[in-house]
N, C-alpha and C positions, 0 to 999 in steps of 0.2 A: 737650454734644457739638456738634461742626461739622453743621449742616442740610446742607451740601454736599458730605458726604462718609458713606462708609458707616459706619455706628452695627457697635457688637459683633456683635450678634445677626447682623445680616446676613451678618458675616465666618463667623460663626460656624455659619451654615447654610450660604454656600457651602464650607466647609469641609467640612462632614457629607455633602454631599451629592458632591463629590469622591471624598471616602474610600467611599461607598458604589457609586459609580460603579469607580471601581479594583477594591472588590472583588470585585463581579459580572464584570468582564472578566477578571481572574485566574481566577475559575472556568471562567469558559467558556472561557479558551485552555487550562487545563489538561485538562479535560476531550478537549480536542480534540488533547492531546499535545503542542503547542506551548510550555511552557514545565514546569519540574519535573522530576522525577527518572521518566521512561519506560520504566526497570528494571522488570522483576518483582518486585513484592514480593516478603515474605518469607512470604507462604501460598502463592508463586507456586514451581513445582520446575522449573526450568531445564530438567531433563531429559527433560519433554514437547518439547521444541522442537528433539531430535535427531533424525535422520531413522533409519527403523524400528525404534523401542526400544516402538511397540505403543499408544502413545499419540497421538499424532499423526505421522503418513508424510508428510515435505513432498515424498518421491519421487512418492509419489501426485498429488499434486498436477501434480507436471512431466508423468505419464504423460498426465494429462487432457489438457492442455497437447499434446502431442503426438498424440495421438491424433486433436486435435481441428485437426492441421495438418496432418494426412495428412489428414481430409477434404477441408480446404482444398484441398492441393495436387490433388489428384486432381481436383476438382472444375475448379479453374482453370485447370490444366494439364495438362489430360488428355492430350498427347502428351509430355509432359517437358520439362525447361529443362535446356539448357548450363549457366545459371548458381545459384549460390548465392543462393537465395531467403532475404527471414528476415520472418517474419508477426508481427507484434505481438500480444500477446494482446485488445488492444482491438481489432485490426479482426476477431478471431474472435468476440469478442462480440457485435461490430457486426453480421456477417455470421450471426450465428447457430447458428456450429459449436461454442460456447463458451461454460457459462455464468457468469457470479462466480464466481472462487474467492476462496476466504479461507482465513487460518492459524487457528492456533488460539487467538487475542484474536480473531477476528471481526475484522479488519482485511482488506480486499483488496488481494489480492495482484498484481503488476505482472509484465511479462515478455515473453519472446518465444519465437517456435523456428527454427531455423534448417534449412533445408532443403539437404541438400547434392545435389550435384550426379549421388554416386550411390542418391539417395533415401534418402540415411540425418537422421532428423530427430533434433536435438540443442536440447532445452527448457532456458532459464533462467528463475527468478522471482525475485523481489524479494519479500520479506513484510517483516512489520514488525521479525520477530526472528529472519528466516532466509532468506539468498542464496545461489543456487544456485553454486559456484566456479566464476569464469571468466565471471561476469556482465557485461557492458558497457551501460553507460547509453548510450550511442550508439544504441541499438539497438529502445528505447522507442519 
């Protein structure tokens, strides 16, 4: 063999040790949802992830959500706004009117509420397998 150049073996462990690097990051992205199939399984019933069939109420969820914007607002504006407010649900967490929510994978849920002007408040959320209609990323 050439002294100056890499012998088998060596190829042959940076090889292994490549493939075994790949495939610990393939687990860990999959894990983390970022690559593979993010469907429900097949032990998985779709039909938890409808809103009030008893199982999981992602209505409930937007109620918290809203409820927790009526403190907000009340608390911030305690004379009222002319305008259409819209509270994130992180700065309610931030702020402490709000605590995690999550669907039902235990994923946190994202969203906002929108405050209208004759105090009627209107919650949207983002989960992992269910958005609220009439959601806008804009608004995160």
């Amino acid at each position: 063999m050439n002294k100056l150049g890499w012998g088998l073996r060596a190829e042959l462990g940076f090889l292994l040790l490549f493939l075994i690097c790949l495939l610990i990051s393939t687990i860990g992205l999959h894990k983390l949802g970022l690559v593979g199939n993010n469907e429900p399984g097949v032990e998985e019933d779709l039909s938890i992830y409808t809103i009030g069939n008893g199982n999981f109420d992602y209505e409930e969820l937007e109620n918290n959500v809203t409820s927790a914007a009526k403190r907000y607002y009340e608390t911030k504006y305690p004379y009222g706004s002319t305008d259409t407010i819209v509270v994130s649900v992180e700065t309610l967490k931030n702020n402490g009117y709000l605590s995690p929510i999550y669907d039902s994978r235990h994923k946190e849920c994202n969203g906002y509420a929108k405050i209208l002007r004759s105090k009627t408040i209107v919650s949207y959320i983002k989960c992992s397998v269910y958005k609220t209609p009439g959601y806008s990323e804009d608004y995160e």
